[in-house]
N, C-alpha and C positions, 0 to 999 in steps of 0.2 A: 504493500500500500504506500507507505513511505519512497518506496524507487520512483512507484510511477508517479506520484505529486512529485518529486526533485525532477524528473523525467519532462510530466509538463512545463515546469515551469521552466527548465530549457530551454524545450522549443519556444514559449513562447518569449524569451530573450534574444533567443536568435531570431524571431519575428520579428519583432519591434525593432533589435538592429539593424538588421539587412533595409526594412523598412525606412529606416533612419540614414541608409547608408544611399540609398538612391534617392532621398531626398534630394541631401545635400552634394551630392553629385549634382542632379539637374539644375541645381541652384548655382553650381560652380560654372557650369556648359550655359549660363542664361543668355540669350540672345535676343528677347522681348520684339518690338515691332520691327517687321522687314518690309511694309509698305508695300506690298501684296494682296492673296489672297485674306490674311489676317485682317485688312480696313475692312474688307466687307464682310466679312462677318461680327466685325465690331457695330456696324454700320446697323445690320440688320438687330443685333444682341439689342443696341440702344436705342432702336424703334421699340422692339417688344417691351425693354423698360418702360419708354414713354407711353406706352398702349397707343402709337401709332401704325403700327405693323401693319401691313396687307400682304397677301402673295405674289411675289414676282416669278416671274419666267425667264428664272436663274437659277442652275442650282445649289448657289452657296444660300440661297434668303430657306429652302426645304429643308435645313439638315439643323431642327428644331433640339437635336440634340445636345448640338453643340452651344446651338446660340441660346437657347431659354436658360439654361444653369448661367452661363456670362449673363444675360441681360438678367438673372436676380444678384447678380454679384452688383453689378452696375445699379441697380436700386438702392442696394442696401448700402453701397460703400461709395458709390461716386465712380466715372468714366476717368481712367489713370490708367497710364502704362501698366503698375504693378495689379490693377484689377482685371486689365484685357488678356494679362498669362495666369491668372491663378489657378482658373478653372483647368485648364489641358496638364498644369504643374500637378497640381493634386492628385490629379486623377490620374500621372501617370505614372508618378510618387508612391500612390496605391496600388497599381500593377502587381510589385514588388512583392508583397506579402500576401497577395492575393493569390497570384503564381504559387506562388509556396505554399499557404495550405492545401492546394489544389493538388498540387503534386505528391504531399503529405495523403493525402486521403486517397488517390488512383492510385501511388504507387510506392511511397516510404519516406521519412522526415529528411535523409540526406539528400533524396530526388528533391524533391522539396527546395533545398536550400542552393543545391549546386545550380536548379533554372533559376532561381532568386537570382542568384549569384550575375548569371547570365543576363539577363532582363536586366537587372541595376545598373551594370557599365554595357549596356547597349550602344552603340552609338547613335544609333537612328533613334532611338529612347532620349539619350541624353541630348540632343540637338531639339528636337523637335518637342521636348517638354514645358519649352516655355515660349511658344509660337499657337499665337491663336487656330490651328487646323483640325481639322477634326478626328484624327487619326490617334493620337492618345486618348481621347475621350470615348471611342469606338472600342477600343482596346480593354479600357476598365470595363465597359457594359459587358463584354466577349466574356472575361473570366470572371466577371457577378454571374451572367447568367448558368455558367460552366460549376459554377461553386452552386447552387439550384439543382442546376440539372443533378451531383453526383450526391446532392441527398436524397432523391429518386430512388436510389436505392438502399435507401434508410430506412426511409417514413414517407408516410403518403404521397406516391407517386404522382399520380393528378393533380394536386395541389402545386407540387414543387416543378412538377412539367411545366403548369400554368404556369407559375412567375419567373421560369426560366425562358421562356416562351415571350412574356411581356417585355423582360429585358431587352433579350435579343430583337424584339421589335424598335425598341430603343435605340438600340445600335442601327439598325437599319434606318431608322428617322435620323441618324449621325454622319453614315456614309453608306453612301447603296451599295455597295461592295460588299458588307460584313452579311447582307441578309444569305451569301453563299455559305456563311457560318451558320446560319439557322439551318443550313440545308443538310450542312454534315451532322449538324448534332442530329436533326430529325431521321436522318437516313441512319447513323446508330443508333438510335432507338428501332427504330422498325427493323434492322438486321438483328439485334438482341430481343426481339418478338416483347418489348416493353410498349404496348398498345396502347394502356393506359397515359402515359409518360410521352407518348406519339401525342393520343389525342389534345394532351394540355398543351404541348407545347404548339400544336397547331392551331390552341385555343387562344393564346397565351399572345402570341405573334397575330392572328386575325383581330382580335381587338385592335392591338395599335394602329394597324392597317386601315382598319374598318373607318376608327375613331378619326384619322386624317384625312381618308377620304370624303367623308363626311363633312369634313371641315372645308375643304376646298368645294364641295358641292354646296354647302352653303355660304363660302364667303365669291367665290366665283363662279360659281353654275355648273360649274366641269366636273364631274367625279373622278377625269383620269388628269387633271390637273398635275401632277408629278410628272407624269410621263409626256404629257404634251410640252412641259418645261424643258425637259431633259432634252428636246430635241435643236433648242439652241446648243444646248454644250457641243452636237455634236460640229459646230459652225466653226469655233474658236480657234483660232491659230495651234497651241497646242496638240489638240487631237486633227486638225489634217495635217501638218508634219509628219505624224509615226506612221499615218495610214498611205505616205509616202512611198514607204519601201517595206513593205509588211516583212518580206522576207527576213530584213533586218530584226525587224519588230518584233515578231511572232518567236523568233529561234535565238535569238541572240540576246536582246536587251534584258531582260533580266536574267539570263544564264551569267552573263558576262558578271552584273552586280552580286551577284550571287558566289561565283567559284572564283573570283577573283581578289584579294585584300583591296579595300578603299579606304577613303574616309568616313564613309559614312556605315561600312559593315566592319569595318576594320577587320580582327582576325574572328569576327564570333560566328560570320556564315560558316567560315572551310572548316572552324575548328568543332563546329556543331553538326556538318554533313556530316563528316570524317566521323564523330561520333557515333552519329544513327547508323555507321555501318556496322555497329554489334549487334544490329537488330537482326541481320543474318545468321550468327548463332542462336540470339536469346531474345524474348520477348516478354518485355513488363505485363502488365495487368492493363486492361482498357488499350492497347496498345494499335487495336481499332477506330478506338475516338481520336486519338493524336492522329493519327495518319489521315482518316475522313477529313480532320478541324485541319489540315495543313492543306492536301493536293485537293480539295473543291474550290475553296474559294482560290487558288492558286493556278487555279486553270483558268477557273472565270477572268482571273487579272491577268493572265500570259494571254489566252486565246478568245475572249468572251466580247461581245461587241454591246457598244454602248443604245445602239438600236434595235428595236422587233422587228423591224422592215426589211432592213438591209444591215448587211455589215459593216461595222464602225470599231476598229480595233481601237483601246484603250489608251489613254494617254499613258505615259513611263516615268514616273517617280521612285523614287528609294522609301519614301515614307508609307505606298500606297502596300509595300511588303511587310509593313511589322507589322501587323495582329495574324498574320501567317507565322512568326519566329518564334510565338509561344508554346505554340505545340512542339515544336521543334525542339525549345530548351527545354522543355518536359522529358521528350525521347532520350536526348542526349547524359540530363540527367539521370532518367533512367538506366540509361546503360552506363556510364562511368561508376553511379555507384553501386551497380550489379558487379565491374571490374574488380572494383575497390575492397568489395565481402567474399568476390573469388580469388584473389588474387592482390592479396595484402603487401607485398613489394610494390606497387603500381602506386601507393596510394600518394607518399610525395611526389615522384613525376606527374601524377596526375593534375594535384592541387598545387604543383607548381606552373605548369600549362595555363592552368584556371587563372591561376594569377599575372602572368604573361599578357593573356586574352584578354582581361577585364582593363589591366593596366593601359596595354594597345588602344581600347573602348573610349578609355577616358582621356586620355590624349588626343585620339580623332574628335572626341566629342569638345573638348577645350581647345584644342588650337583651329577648330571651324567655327566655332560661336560668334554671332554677329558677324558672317560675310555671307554675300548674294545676294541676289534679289537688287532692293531699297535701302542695303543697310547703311551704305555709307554716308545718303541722304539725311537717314534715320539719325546716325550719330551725331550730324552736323547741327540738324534739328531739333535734337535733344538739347545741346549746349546752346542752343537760341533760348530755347524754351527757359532753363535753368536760369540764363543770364535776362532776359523778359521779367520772369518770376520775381526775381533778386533786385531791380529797377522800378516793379511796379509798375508796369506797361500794360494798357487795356488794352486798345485795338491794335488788330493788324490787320494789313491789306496783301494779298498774292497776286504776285506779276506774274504773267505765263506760266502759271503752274501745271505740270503737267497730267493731266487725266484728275486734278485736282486732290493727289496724292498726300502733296507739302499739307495740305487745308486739313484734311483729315488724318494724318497721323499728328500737325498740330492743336487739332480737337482731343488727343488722346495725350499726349504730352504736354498740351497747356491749357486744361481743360476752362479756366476764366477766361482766356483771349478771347472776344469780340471777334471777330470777322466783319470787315466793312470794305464797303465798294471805292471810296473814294480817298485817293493819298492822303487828300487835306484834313480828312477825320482819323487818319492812324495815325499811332504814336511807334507804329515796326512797320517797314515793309521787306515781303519777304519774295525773291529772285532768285533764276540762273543766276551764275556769275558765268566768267568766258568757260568754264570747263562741264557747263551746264548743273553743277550743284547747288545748294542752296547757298543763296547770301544774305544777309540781314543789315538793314540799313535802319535807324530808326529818324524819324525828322528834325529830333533833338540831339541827335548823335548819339544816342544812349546805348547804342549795343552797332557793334561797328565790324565789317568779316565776318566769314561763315566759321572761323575757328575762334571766337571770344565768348 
């Protein structure tokens, strides 16, 4: 009785650690606004705050997932840089310990801790954790609903299908991509003849379904409102480049990110394929759902078109892969720590690798923090903002701004500034300078260069 209380409370020290450990990891990797996709979703977050929301025919304004948790953060705390990354921080903060009970309960507390392990100095995790997108936020709903699903086979199956089911619709309402997730859980359940656990979870996912369609049928008339949205995305420069050279596309672009070291996978893809290849000897528990939860939605994102009509292959991102790498560090833990109880020699080379890998993770992840995109806009704009702040400067006015970028990451970094039309009512105005960056002039000279 006594082991196994000192036993729990172990593991849960090492929860809370590891927890704690990829906190402040993503905290180290911060990269906050890149002047991208992340305004608009800001954009839309802080309509739904105002309750001025309506549907657009776009699909960053539908992915309700992402933006209604930001737009209650924006209620309660105010429109700030540090408000517009908390929500995707948190929740990908939580990942971490979430992975690990998971693995703890499908397959043993060391499996558990080594995909912890994994997950925490992710690099794609650690970059992208503090970037308005919706892909760490897709990721916690993935492994809530997966922590549901596997008390399914506890206690009441239906029940726990259903709110595993509702999650996962969640996720889908986040990024249409993870509903390929609901497809692999559903499709182990119905191979593990759990009907009951089938039905909730298709009960569980048609509400959220239901519940949006509904909403778009009543606030625009459409009931396929999503899908008629979606058919802008397939317009956008992005996706007709890759649909360029499929060949390219289809065989290549994310093998290459995948079996190759980068910055953004560093060594945790080859060191975690390389892993799953003990799955040819040895096979965990559930070792069905990891593999379903990995190559469905992975196929749909290599091969799967963004159209019912015709075919529209996928735009290619690094980020649009990580809720596919959870299962993966599942497997791999898996098997390292099957190594490690057969073969008790293995076990510092192992956990020295581990540490190599993780170390690699956090290094890609900190020396790419704040670059691409908008950022170096961003950074210019920041120190405008600070030094505005610090002078007491209301208005500003934007000269050529482009796609009105500068305007709204300055609504997010100087949330008091005024915005006005006219030089002679601003106290900053904000320009190109010759190298096309931002520069700030104020008309009392109050903030003077893009670098003061």
């Amino acid at each position: 009785m006594i082991d196994g209380i000192r036993t729990e409370r172990v593991n849960w020290v090492l929860l809370a650690s590891m927890g704690l450990v990829g906190f402040l990891l993503r905290l180290a990797c911060t990269t906050g606004l890149i002047g991208s996709d992340d305004l608009v979703y800001s954009k839309y977050a802080q309509e739904i705050a105002n309750f001025r929301y309506v549907p657009e025919s776009i699909h960053y304004a539908l992915r309700y997932g992402l933006t209604i948790p930001t737009a209650s953060v924006y209620r309660l705390l105010g429109v700030h840089e540090w408000t517009t990354i908390v929500v995707p921080l948190l929740f990908s903060a939580a990942s971490v310990p979430l992975l690990m009970i998971l693995g703890a309960r499908l397959v043993g507390t060391r499996s558990g801790l080594l995909a912890g392990a994994l997950l925490a100095s992710f690099s794609v995790s650690l970059f992208y954790a503090t970037i308005l997108v919706p892909e760490p936020v897709a990721g916690f709903y993935i492994l809530l609903a997966l922590l549901f699903y596997t008390e399914t086979d506890l206690r009441r199956p239906l029940l726990f299908g259903f709110l595993a089911g509702l999650v996962l619709g969640g996720s889908y309402v986040t990024k249409e991509s993870a509903a390929f997730v609901a497809v692999a859980v559903f499709l182990d359940a119905a191979l593990r003849r759990k009907w009951l656990v089938a039905l909730g979870l298709g009960a569980g996912a048609f509400v959220i379904v239901a519940a949006e369609h509904t909403y778009y049928l009543v606030a625009t008339g459409d009931l396929l409102y999503r899908f008629h949205a979606m058919k802008i995305h397939e317009a956008t420069p992005m996706v007709l480049v890759v649909n360029q050279n499929l060949k390219y596309r289809l065989l290549k672009s994310y093998p290459r990110l995948m079996l190759f070291p980068n910055m953004r996978f560093g060594l945790h893809s080859i060191f975690t394929l390389l892993a799953t290849l003990g799955l040819l000897k040895w096979r965990p528990p559930r070792v069905q759902l990891f593999i379903l939860w990995t190559v469905v939605p992975w196929l749909y994102l290599n091969f799967g078109s963004s159209s019912l009509t015709h075919y529209t292959a996928l735009p290619v991102a690094d980020r649009y892969l990580e809720f596919c790498y959870a299962p993966l560090f599942l497997l791999a833990g898996a098997v390292l720590d099957h190594w490690m109880t057969e073969h008790k020699w293995t076990n510092r080379p192992i956990v020295a690798s581990l540490a190599l890998v993780a170390a690699v993770g956090l290094w890609c992840g900190y020396t790419s923090r704040q670059q691409g995109w908008l950022t170096s806009d961003i950074a210019i704009l920041r120190r405008i903002a600070a030094d505005a702040s610090q002078k007491h400067l209301a208005r500003v006015q934007f000269v050529a701004d482009p796609d009105k970028r500068w305007q709204q990451s300055m609504a997010i970094l100087a949330p008091r500034l005024q915005v006005v039309s006219e030089r002679s009512e601003a106290d900053l105005v904000i320009g190109p300078d010759a190298l096309g960056l931002p520069s700030a002039v104020s008309v009392s000279n109050a903030v003077e260069g893009p670098a003061k």
